[in-house]
N, C-alpha and C positions, 0 to 999 in steps of 0.2 A: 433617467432614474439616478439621486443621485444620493448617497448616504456620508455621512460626517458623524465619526468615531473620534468624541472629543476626550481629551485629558487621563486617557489609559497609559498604563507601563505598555509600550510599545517592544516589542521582543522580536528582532528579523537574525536571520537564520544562514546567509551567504555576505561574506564569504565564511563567517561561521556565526555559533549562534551567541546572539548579542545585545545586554541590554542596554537600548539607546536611549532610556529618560521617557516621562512623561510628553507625549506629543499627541496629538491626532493624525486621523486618517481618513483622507479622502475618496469615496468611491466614485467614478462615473462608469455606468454604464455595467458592463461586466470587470472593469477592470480598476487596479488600484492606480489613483490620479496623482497622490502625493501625501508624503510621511513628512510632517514638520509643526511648527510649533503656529498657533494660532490660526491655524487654519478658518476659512470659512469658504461657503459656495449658497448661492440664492437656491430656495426649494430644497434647500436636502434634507430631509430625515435625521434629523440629528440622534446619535446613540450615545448617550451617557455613559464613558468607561471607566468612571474616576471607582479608583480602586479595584478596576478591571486588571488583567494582564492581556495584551492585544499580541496576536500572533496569528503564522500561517497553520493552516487545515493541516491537519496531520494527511502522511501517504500510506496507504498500504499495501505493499509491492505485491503481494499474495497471499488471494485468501479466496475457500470454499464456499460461498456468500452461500449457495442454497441449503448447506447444513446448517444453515439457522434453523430449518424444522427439524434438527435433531441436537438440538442443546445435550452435552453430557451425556451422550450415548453411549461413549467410551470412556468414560472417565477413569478407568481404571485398567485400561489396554494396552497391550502394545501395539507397533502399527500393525504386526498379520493380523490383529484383531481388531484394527480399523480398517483394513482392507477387505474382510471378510463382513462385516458385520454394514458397513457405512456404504463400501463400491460395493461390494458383491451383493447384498440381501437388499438395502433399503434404494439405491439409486437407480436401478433398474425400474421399482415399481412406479415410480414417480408420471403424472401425467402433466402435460404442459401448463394446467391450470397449476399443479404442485408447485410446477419449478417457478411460475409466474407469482404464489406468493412468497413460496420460499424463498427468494431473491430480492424482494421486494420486501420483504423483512429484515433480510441480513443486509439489505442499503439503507436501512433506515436505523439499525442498530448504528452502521456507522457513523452517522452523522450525528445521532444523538452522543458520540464520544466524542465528537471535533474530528472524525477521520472524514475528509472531505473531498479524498481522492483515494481509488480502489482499481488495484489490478484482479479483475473476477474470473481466476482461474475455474473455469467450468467444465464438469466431467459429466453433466446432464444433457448435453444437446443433442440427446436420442432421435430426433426427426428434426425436419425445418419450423415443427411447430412449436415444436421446446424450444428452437433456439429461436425464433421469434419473442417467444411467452419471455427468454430473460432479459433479451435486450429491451421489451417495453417493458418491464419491472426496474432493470435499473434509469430510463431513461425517467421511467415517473417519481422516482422514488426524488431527484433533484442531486442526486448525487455527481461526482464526474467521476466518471469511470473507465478503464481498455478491459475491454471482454477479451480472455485470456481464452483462447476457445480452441476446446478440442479437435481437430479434423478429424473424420474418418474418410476411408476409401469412397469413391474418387474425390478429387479437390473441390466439384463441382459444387459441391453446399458450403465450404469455404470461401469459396468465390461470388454466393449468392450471397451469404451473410453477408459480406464486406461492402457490396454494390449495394444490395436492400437499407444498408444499415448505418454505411460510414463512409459513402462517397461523399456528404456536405461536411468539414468541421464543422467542430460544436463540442459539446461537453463531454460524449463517447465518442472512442477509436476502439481499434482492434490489434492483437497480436496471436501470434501462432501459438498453443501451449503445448507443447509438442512434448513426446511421452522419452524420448531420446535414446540416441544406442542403450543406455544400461538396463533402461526397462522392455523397450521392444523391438532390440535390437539395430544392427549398424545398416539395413535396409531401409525398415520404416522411417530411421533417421536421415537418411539422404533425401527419401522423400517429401519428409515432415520440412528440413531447412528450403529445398528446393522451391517448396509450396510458398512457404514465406518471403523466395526472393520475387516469385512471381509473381504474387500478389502483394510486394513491397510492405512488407509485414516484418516487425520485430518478436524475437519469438524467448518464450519464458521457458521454461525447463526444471522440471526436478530431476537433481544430477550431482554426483559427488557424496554419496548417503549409500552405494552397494560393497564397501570395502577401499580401502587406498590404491589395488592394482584395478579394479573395476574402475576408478576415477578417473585412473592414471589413462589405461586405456582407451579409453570410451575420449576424453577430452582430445586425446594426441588422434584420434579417428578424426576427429569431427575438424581439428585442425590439418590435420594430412589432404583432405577430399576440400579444405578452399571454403568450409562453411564458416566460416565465423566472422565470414566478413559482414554476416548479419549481426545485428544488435541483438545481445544474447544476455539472458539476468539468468543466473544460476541457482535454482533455490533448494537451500541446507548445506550441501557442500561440504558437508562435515567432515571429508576422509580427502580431500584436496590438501597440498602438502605446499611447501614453498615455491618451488617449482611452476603445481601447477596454478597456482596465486598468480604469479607472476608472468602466465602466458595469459589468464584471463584478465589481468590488466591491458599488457599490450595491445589486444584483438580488442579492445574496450568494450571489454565485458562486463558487468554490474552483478553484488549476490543479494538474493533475499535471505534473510534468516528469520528463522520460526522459533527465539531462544528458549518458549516453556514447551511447544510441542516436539521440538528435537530430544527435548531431555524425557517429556515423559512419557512419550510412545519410545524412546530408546532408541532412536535414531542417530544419535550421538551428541559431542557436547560442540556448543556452537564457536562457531570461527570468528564471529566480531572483528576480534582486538588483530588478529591475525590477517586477514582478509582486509582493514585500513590499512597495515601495515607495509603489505604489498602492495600500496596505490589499486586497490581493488573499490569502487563505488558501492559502501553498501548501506544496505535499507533493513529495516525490519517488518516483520509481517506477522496475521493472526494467525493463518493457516486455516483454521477451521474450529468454530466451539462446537466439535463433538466433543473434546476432550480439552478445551482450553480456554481460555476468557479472550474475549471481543473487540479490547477495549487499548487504546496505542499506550497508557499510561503502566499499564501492568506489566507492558512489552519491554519497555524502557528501564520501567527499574529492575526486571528480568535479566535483560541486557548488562547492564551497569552491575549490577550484584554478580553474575557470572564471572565479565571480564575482572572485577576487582579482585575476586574470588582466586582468581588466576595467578594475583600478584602482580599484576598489571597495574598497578596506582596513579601512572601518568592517563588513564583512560578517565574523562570526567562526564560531569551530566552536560555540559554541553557537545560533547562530541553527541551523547546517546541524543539529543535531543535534534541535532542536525542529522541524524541518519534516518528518525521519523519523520521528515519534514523535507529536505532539502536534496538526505540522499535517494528519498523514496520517487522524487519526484525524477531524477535521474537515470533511477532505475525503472522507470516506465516509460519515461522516454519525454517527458515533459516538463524537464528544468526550463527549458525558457517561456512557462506557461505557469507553475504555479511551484512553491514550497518555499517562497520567502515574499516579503513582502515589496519588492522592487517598483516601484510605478512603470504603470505598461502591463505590470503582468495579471493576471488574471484574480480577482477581488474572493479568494477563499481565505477567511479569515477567522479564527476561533477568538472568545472571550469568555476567560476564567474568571471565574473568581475567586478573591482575596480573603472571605469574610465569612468561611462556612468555617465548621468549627475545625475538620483537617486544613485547613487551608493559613487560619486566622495567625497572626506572628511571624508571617513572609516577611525575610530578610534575603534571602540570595531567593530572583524570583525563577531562575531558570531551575538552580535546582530545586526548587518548590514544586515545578510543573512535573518534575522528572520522581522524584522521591515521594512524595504529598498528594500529590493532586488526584482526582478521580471523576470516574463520571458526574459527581454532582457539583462540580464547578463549572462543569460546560451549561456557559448561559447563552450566548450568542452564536452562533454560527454563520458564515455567509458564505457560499458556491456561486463564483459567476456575480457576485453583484447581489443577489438574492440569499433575504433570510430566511432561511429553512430551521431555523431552533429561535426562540426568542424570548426572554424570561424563563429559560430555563426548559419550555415544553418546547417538542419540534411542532413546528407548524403542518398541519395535512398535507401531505402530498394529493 
C-alpha cells in the first residue's frame, strides 16, 4: 500500500516545529518513506495537497474518551461537581455495551480533529468485560491509542488486559493510570507503581492539583521508595513548584496539561511555560468533554493565550504546536513512532486546509494551524498508512 501526498506545505515538528516548503510525501506501508521534492512511486494513491497544510496527527496525552456519552454535563462545574455528578452517579451505571460505544465515539471524535494518537485514561473497567468492550472500541474505531487503565485489587485483570491485549505491537499499548499517593494514598501508590514495574508498564497520573505541600509531599514519596524510575507523565500539576519541576525532569518524567479544564473546573492555572522551562516534556490534553471541547486546536490557542497572558511573549505558536504533536508523542512514550513526520516513522499524518473561509489569507502557516484553524479544515487524515477521514468525512470504521 502505498500513498503519495503531492505539492502540500509540509509542516514537521522535531527538532521543532517547521515550515519546510512545498514538498510531497511518501507513504509505504504503515510508515512515512520520504519527505522531498518531486517525489514519485509506481501504484500509489496519489493525494492532491496543493494548497493543503501537511503535518503529523496531533497527540493527546490524556483524556476521558468514554465521557463522550456525556458532552457538557458539567459545563458549569467545578471538579467536586465532576466528581460527583460524572465518577460518582453516571460511571458506575455504565454497562460494557455503554463503555463499548462511548469509547468508540470519543475515538472517532478524535480523529475527526486530526488527534491521531490518544492516551485513554479509563475509570470504566468495572469488570474484564468493560475492559474488553474499550479496548475493541478503540481498536475499531482506527485510532492509535495506550489504554491508560485503571487497576483494581488484585493486579490479576491488569495482567490479563496486557497479555489478552498488547502482547503483539501494533497500533494499541498499555499503561498504568494509577490514582497516586495524593488521591489514594502512599499504599495504593506503592502498589499501583509496583504493578507497572512488573508488568513493564509506563504509568500516567493525576498529581500536583491537591495543594503545593500535598505535591510536594506526595512526589518526594514516590521519589524516596525508588519509584520513578518508571516512565511517569504527571497530569495538571498545577501546585508543582521549581523544585519539584526539576526533579521531574531529572527521573524523566513528562506533564499533561488540560489548559481550559484546569481553569474551569478550578483546578488551577496551568504550568505550560513553567514546566518547558524546567526541561520538563510537555504535551497537552482534552481531559474530558463533560465540561470542555474535544478538539487539539482550541487546546493550543488555550495554551498560547494563557502562557502570553502570563507575560511570557518569548512563548510562540510554534512551541504550542510542538507540544501537541511531538511533545505529546513523548509523553506517551512513543516519540520514535509517531509526532513528526521523520521517514521510518509511523505514517499519521493530518491535512488542513488553506481555503475555508477561517482559514483563507494563510501567511505564517503554523500559526494559522495554532490561532485559525478548526475542525473544519481537517480534510485528510491518515493513522498507520491508512485513511480514516478523506474529503473532509471520516470514513466507517
Amino acid at each position: 500500500m502505498r500513498t503519495l501526498i503531492k505539492n502540500g506545505t509540509v509542516i514537521d515538528t522535531d527538532p521543532a516545529a517547521t515550515v519546510l516548503g512545498e514538498l510531497d510525501v511518501l507513504v509505504e506501508g504503515e510508515t512515512i518513506a520520504a519527505v522531498g521534492q518531486n517525489l514519485s512511486a509506481e501504484d500509489a494513491e496519489v493525494v492532491d495537497a496543493t494548497g493543503r497544510l501537511v503535518l503529523p496527527g496531533f497527540v493527546d496525552s490524556h483524556r476521558h474518551t468514554w465521557q463522550a456519552a456525556y458532552r457538557a454535563v458539567v459545563a458549569d462545574d467545578d471538579i467536586q461537581g465532576y466528581f460527583r455528578t460524572v465518577l460518582g452517579e453516571l460511571a458506575p451505571s455504565l454497562t460494557p455495551d455503554d463503555v463499548h460505544a462511548a469509547n468508540l465515539a470519543g475515538a472517532r471524535e478524535c480523529l475527526d480533529a486530526g488527534v491521531t494518537t490518544l492516551l485513554d485514561w479509563t475509570q470504566v473497567a468495572h469488570t474484564p468485560e468493560h475492559a474488553d468492550a474499550l479496548v475493541a472500541a478503540l481498536q475499531e474505531s482506527g485510532i492509535r491509542a495506550v489504554l491508560g487503565y485503571n487497576p483494581q485489587d488484585p493486579g490479576d485483570e491488569a495482567r490479563r488486559v496486557r497479555d489478552t491485549h498488547f502482547r503483539t505491537p501494533g497500533r494499541l499499548t498499555m499503561a498504568i493510570a494509577a490514582l497516586g499517593p495524593e488521591i489514594a494514598g502512599e499504599e495504593r501508590a506503592l502498589w499501583e507503581w509496583r504493578l507497572a514495574r512488573d508488568l513493564d508498564l509506563p504509568v500516567t497520573v493525576h498529581a500536583g492539583s491537591q495543594g503545593a505541600d500535598s505535591a510536594r509531599r506526595a512526589l518526594a514519596f514516590l521519589h524516596g521508595n525508588g519509584l520513578l524510575e518508571r516512565p511517569t507523565t504527571y497530569i495538571h500539576g498545577v501546585d508543582y513548584a521549581g523544585d519539584d519541576l526539576k526533579l521531574i525532569a531529572d527521573t524523566g518524567g513528562s506533564v499533561s496539561i488540560s489548559p481550559i479544564d484546569e481553569l474551569t473546573l478550578g483546578i488551577g492555572y496551568p504550568i505550560t511555560g513553567r514546566a518547558a522551562a524546567a526541561g520538563v516534556p510537555v504535551s497537552l490534553s482534552a481531559d474530558t468533554v463533560s465540561c470542555g471541547p474535544g478538539d487539539m486546536f482550541s487546546l493550543m490557542r488555550a495554551a498560547f493565550a494563557m502562557e502570553r497572558g502570563l507575560g511570557n511573549m518569548a512563548f510562540t505558536t510554534r512551541d504550542v504546536l510542538r507540544m501537541a504533536t511531538m511533545g505529546g508523542a513523548r509523553t506517551v512514550g512513543l516519540a520514535d513512532s509517531v509526532g513528526s513526520l521523520t521517514p521510518g516513522k509511523q505514517a499519521d499524518v493530518v491535512l488542513l486546509r488553506t481555503d475555508t473561509p477561517g482559514m483563507a489569507g494563510t501567511r505564517d502557516p503554523i500559526g494559522a494551524i495554532v490561532l485559525n484553524a478548526d475542525t473544519s479544515a481537517v480534510e485528510t487524515v491518515l493513522v498507520a498508512g491508512r485513511v480514516v477521514k478523506r474529503a473532509g468525512a471520516l470514513i466507517p470504521a
